[in-house]
N, C-alpha and C positions, 0 to 999 in steps of 0.2 A: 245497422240497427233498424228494427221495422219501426212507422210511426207508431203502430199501437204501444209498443214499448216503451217509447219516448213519451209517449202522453202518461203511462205508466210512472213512470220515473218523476215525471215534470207534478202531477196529480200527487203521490205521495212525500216529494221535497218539498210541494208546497206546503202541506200537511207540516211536516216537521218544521218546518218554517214557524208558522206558527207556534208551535208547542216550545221552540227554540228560547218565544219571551217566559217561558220557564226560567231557565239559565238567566238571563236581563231582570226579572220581577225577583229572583229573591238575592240581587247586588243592590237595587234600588230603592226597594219599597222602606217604609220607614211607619211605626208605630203597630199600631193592629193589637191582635190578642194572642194569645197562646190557647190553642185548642186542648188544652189536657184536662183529661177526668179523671174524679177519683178512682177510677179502677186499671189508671194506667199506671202499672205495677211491677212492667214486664222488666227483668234485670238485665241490665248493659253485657251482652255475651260479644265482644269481639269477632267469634271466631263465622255468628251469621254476616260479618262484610262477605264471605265469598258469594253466599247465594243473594246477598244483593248485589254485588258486583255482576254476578253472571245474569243480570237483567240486560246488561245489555249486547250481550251476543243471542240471547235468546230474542230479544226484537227485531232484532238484526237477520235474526235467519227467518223470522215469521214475514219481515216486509221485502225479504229475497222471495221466499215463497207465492206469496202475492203477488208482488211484479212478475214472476216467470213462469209460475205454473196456475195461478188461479186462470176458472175461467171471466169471460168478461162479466157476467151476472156478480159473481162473488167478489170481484174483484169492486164493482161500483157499489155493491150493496156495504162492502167492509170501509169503503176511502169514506162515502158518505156517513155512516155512526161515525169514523173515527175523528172527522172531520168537525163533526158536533161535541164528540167529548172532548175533545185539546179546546176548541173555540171556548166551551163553556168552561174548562179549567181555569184559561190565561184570563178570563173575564174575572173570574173569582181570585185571581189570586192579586189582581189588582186593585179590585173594588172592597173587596174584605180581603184585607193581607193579614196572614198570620205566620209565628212564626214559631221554633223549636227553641228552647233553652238545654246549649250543651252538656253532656254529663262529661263529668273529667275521664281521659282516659289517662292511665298509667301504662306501663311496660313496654318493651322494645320488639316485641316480638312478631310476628311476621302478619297477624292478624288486626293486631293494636296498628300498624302501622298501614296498612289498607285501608281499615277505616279512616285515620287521619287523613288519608288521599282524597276517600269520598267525602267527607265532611268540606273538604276543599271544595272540592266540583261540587256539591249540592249546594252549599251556603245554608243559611239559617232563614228566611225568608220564604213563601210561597207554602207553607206547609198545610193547607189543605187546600183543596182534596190532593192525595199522594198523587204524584203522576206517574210513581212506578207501578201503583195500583192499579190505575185506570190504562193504563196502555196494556197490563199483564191482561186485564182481568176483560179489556173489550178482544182482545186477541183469543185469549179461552173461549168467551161466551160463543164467538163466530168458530173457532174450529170444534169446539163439543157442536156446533150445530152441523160442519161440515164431513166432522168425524166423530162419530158417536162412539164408536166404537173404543177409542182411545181415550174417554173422558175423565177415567182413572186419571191419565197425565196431563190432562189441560189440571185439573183439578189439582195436581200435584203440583207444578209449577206457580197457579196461582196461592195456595196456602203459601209454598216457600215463599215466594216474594214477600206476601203480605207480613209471615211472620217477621222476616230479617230487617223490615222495617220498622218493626218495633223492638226489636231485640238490640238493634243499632243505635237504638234511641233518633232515630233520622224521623220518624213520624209517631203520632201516637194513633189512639184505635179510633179515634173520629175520624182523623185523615185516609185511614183504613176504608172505614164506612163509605166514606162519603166519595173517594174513588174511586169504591164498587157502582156505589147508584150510578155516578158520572156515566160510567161506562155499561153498565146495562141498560140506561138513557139513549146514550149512543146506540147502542148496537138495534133496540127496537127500532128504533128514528131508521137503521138501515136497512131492517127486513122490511121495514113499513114504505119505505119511500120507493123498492124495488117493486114490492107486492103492486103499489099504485100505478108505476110505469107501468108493467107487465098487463092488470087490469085495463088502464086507457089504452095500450096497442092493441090489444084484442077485443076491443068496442069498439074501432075504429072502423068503420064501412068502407069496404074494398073500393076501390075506383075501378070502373070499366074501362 
């Protein structure tokens, strides 16, 4: 394994390291508010657990991606945003903790019982901003920049998410919201802080 790889790897576990007090903040936290608006309205469909669920192989293939084929520009400009959006989620999900009140589910059936999986692993806690938002939608923002061409599908993946997040009743449309900003926060924070290096090495006077 070359080192660039390793510092790859080591650079986005820490990354998740971070975002991991996701999982930790919504076992622990205690009080806060419920973020729901009148116009969260959206009806409990079981059957959106799958394209929540498939949020996390699609992360999964986007931070293989990253690790193996970015190059090093895209690779520091994307750990940098994403690095800002998880910092400033776990901050928030700490400091103003909110949380989901569950809707009942009934029936046995193969979708009803997925979601009961994920209501497990997500817990009721941390619910804004969505962190399945803000990792789908800072992963969109940078590949619509890397691949315009295909921006139909960032586009597609980020509506799915967002929608099955509320159709699960797992988040409402504030948590939506504000996982967008999160993450379009980030991702400026990374065009911007690359834009900057690149500007100071090329002002920088040659040594003779």
């Amino acid at each position: 394994m070359s080192p660039s790889l390793k510092k790859r790897i080591f650079v986005m576990g820490g990354i998740l390291m971070i975002q991991f007090n996701y999982s930790i903040a919504t076992r622990v936290m205690q009080g806060g508010v419920i973020p729901k608006l009148p116009i969260d309205v959206f009806p409990l469909q079981p059957l959106w657990a799958v394209p929540y669920a498939l949020w996390y192989p699609i992360i999964i293939a986007g931070g293989i991606w990253l690790i193996l084929k970015s190059n090093e520009r895209l690779f520091r400009e994307f750990s940098a945003g994403f690095l800002l959006t998880c910092v400033l989620g776990v901050l928030t999900f700490y400091f103003f903790p909110t949380y989901i009140i569950d809707s009942p589910l009934r029936g046995t059936d193969i979708f009803t019982q997925l979601l009961l999986l994920l209501r497990a692993m997500d817990g009721d806690y941390a619910a804004f901003p969505s962190a399945h938002v803000y990792v789908t939608a800072i992963l969109a923002f940078s590949f619509n920049r890397w691949y315009p061409k295909y921006g139909w599908l960032w586009l597609f993946i980020y509506v799915m998410i967002s929608l099955s997040t509320l159709f699960t009743h797992q988040h409402y449309i504030l948590d939506v919201v504000g996982g967008t900003i999160y993450a379009w926060v980030g991702y400026r924070f990374g065009v911007w802080r690359m834009k900057r290096i690149q500007t100071n090495n090329t002002s920088k006077p040659e040594v003779a």
